[in-house]
C-alpha positions as CSV (number, residue, x, y, z in Angstrom):
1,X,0.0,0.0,0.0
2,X,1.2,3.7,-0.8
3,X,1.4,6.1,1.4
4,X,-1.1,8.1,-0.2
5,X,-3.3,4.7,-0.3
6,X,-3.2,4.4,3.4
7,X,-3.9,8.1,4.1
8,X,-7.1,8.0,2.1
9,X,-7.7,4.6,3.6
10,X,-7.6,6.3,7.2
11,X,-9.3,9.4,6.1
12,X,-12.7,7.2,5.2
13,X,-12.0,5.6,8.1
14,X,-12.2,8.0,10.7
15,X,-12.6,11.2,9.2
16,X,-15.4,12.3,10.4
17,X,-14.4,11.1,14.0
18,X,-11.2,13.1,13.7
19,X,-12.5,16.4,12.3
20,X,-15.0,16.5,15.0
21,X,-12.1,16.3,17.5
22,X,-10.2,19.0,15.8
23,X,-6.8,19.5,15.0
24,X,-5.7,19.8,18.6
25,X,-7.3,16.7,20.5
26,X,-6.0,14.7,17.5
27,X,-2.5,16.3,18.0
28,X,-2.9,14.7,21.5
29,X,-4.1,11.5,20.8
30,X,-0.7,11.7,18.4
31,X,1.4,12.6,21.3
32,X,0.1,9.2,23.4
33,X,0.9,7.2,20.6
34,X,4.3,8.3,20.3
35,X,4.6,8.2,24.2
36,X,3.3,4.4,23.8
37,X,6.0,3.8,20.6
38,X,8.7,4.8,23.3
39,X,7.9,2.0,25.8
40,X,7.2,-0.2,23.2
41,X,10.9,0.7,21.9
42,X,12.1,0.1,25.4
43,X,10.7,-3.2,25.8
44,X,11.5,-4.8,22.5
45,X,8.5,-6.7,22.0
46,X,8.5,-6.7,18.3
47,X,4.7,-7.1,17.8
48,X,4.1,-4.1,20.3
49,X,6.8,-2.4,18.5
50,X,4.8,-3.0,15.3
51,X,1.6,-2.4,16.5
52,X,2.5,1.0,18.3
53,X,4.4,2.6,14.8
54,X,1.3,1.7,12.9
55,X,-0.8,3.9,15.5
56,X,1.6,6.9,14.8
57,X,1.4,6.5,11.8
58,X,-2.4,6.3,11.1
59,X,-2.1,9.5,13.9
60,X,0.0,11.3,11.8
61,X,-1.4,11.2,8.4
62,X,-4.5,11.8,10.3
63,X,-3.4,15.3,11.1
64,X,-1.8,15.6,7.5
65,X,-5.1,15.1,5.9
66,X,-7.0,17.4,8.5
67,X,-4.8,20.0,7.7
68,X,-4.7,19.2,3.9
69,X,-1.4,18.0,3.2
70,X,-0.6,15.0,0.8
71,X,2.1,13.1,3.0
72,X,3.4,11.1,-0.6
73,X,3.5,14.1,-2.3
74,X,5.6,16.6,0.3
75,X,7.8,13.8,1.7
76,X,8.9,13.1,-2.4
77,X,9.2,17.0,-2.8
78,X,11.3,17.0,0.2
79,X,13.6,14.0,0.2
80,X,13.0,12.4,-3.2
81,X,16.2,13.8,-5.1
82,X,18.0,12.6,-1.0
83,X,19.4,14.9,1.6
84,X,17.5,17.8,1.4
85,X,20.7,20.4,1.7
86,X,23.5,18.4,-0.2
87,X,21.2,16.4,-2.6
88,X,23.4,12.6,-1.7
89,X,22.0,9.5,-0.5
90,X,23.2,8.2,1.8
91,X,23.7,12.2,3.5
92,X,27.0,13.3,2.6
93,X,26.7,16.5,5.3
94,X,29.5,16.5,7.5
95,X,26.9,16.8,10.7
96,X,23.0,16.8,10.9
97,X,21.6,20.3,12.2
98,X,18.7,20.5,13.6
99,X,17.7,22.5,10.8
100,X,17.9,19.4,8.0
101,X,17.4,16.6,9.7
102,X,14.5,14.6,9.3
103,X,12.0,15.6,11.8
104,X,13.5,19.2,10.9
């Protein structure tokens, strides 16, 4: 499944459930999955671990279609030609900034 498949897939899903939450309670519900994904990480229980980056996942392109952004289409905008400041895959940049690294 695409990533755009699986948005739209989630979207039809709950979509009406999250847009009645707002953007903000969503965010939350976001946050506890993450919080979840960390003690999943911690315990190495690999069908937790699966399980739990699933949930963030279907959190976060929850929020992307709220706020009507195509996950597919910015993360190949963004990283499809590789590192976003040197252009190389795998990242030729001596150090990562907090400015281009992934979550940045």
């Amino acid at each position: 499944m695409r990533v755009a498949e699986f948005q739209q897939l989630i979207d039809d899903l709950y979509g009406a459930k999250d847009g009645s939450r707002g953007t903000a309670g969503t965010f939350m519900w976001l946050a506890e999955e993450v919080g979840e994904l960390s003690r999943a990480l911690r315990r190495g229980d690999r069908a937790e671990l699966e399980g739990e980056f699933a949930d963030v996942f279907a959190w976060l392109v929850t929020l992307a279609s709220m706020n009507g952004v195509d996950l597919e289409a910015v993360a190949k905008a963004k990283y499809g030609k590789g590192c976003p400041r040197c252009e190389s895959v795998p990242c030729g940049c001596a150090e990562p900034t907090p400015q281009h690294t992934p979550a940045g």
